[in-house]
KOLTORTI-686484 format. One record per residue: residue number from 1; chain; residue in three letters; x, y, z of N, C-alpha, C in turn. Coordinates in steps of 0.02 Angstrom, whole numbers. Layout:
REM KOLTORTI-686484
> num_chaine_residu_n_px_n_py_n_pz_ca_px_ca_py_ca_pz_c_px_c_py_c_pz
> NUM_A_ALA_X_Y_Z_X_Y_Z_X_Y_Z
...
//
This chain:
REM KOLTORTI-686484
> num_chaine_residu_n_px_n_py_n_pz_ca_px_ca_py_ca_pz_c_px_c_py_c_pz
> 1_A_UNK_1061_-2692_-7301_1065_-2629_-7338_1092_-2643_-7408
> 2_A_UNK_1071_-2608_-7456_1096_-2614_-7536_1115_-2570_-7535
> 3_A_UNK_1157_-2576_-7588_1175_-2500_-7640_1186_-2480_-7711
> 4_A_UNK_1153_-2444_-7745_1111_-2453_-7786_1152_-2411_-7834
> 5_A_UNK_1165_-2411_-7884_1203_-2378_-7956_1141_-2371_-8000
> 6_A_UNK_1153_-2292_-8027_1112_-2289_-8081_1146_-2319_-8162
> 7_A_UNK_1112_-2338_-8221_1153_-2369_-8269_1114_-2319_-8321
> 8_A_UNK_1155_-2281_-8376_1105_-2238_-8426_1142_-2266_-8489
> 9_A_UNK_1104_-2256_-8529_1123_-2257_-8605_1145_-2313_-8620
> 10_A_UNK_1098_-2344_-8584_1075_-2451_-8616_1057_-2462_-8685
> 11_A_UNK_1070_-2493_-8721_1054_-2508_-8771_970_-2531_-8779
> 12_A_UNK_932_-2511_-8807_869_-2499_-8811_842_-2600_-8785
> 13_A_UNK_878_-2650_-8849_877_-2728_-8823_918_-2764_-8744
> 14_A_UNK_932_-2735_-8709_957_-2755_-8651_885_-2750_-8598
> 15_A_UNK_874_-2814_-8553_823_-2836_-8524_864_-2840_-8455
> 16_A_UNK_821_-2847_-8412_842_-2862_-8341_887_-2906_-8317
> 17_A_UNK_868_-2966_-8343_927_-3029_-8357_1001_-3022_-8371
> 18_A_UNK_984_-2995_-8429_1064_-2952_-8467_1099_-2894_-8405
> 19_A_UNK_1059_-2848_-8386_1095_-2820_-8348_1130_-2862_-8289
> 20_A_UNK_1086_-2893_-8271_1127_-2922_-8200_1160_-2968_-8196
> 21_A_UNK_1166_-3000_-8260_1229_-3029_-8294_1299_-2990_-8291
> 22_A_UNK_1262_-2926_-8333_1337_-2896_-8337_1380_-2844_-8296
> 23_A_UNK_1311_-2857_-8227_1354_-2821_-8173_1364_-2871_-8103
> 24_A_UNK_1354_-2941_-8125_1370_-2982_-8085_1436_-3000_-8066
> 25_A_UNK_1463_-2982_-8132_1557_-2988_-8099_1571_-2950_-8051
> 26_A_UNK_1547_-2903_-8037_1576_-2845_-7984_1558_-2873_-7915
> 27_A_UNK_1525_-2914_-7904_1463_-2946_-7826_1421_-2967_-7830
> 28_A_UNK_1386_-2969_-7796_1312_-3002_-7762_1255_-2940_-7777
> 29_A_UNK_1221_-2973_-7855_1173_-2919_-7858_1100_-2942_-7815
> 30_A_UNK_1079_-2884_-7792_1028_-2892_-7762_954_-2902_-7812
> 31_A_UNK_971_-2832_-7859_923_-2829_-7901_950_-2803_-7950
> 32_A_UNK_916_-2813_-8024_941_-2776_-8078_858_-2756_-8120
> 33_A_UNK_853_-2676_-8121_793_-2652_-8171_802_-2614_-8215
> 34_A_UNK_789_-2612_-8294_768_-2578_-8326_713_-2538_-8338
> 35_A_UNK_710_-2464_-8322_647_-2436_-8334_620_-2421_-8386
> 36_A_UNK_558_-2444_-8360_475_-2447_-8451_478_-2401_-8458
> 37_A_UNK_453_-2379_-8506_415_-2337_-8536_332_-2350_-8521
> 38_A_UNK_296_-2308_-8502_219_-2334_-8464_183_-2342_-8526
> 39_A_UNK_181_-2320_-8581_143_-2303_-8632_169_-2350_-8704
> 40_A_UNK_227_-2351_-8709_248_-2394_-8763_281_-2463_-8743
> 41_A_UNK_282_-2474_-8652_329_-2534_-8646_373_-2538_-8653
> 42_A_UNK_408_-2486_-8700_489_-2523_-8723_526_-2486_-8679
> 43_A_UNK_589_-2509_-8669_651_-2472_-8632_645_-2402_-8641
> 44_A_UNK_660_-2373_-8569_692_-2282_-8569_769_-2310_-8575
> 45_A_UNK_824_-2343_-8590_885_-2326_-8603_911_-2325_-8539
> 46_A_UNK_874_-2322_-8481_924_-2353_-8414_887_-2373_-8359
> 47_A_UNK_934_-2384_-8317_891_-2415_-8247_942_-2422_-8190
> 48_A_UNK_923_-2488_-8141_963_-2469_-8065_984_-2527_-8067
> 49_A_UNK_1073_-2544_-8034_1066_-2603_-8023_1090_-2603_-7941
> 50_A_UNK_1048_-2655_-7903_1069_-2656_-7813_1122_-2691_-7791
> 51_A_UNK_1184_-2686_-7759_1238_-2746_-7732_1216_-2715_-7679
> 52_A_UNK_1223_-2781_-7651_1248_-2805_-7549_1296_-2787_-7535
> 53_A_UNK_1340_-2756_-7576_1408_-2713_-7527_1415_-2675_-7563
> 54_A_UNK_1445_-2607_-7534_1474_-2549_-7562_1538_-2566_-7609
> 55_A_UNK_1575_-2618_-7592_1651_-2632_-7621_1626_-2652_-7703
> 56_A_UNK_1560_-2698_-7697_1534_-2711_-7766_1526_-2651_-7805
> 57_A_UNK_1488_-2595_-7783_1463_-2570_-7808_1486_-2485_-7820
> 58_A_UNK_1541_-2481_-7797_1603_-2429_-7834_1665_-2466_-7881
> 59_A_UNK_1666_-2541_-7866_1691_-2576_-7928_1661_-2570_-7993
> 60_A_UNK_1598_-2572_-7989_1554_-2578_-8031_1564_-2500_-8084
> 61_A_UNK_1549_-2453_-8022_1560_-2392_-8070_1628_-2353_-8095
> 62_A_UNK_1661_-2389_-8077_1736_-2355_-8108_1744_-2385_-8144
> 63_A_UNK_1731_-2468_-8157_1732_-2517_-8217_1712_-2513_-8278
> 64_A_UNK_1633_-2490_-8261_1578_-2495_-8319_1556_-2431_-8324
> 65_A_UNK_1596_-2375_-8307_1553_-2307_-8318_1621_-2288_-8409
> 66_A_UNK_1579_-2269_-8466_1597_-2270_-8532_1628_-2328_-8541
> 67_A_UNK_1593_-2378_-8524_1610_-2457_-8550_1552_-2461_-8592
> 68_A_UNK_1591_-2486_-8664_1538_-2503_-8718_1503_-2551_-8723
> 69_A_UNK_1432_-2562_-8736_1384_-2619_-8735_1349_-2594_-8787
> 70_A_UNK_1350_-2644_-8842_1319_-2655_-8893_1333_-2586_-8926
> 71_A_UNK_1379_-2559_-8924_1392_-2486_-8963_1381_-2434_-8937
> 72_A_UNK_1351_-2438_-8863_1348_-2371_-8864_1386_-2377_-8782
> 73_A_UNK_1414_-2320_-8736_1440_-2308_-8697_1396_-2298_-8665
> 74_A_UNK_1400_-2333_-8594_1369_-2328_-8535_1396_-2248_-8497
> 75_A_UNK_1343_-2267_-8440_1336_-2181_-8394_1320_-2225_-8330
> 76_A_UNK_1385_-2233_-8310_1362_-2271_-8248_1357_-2230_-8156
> 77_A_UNK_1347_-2217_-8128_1345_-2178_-8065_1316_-2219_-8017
> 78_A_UNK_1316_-2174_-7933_1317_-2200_-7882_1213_-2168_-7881
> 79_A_UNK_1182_-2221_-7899_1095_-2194_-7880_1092_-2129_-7817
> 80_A_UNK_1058_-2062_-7839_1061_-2022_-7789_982_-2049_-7743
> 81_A_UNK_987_-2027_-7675_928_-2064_-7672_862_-2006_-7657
> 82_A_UNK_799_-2035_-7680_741_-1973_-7692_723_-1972_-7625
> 83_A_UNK_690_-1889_-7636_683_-1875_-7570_645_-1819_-7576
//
């Protein structure tokens, strides 16, 4: 089982790599995505990142939620899930 954090208000140059870099201190990421844009390719400004434990991944958001990256303040939360 994962658990998955939403990340908003990424800096437009932050790539997949970068994210799961910078939420690797918190645990064991499963996955880290930035979502496209379908039409222009470039970044929408956020995405999901997955840890293998819950302990990672409420570290993660009390840490990095209005933690600054590259100037602008993150929006970090617990991914609600669709349904």
């Amino acid at each position: 089982m994962s658990f998955k954090i939403f990340v908003g208000n990424l800096p437009f140059a932050v790539d997949n790599n970068r994210l799961q870099e910078e939420f690797s201190q918190f645990g064991n990421v499963e996955s880290a995505k930035i979502i496209m844009d379908r039409n222009s390719g470039r970044s929408r400004g956020y995405g999901f990142v997955e840890f293998t434990e819950q302990t990672s991944a409420q570290s993660a958001v009390e840490k990095m939620n209005d933690h600054e990256m590259d100037g602008r303040k993150l929006t970090v939360s617990h991914a609600k899930n669709q349904g």
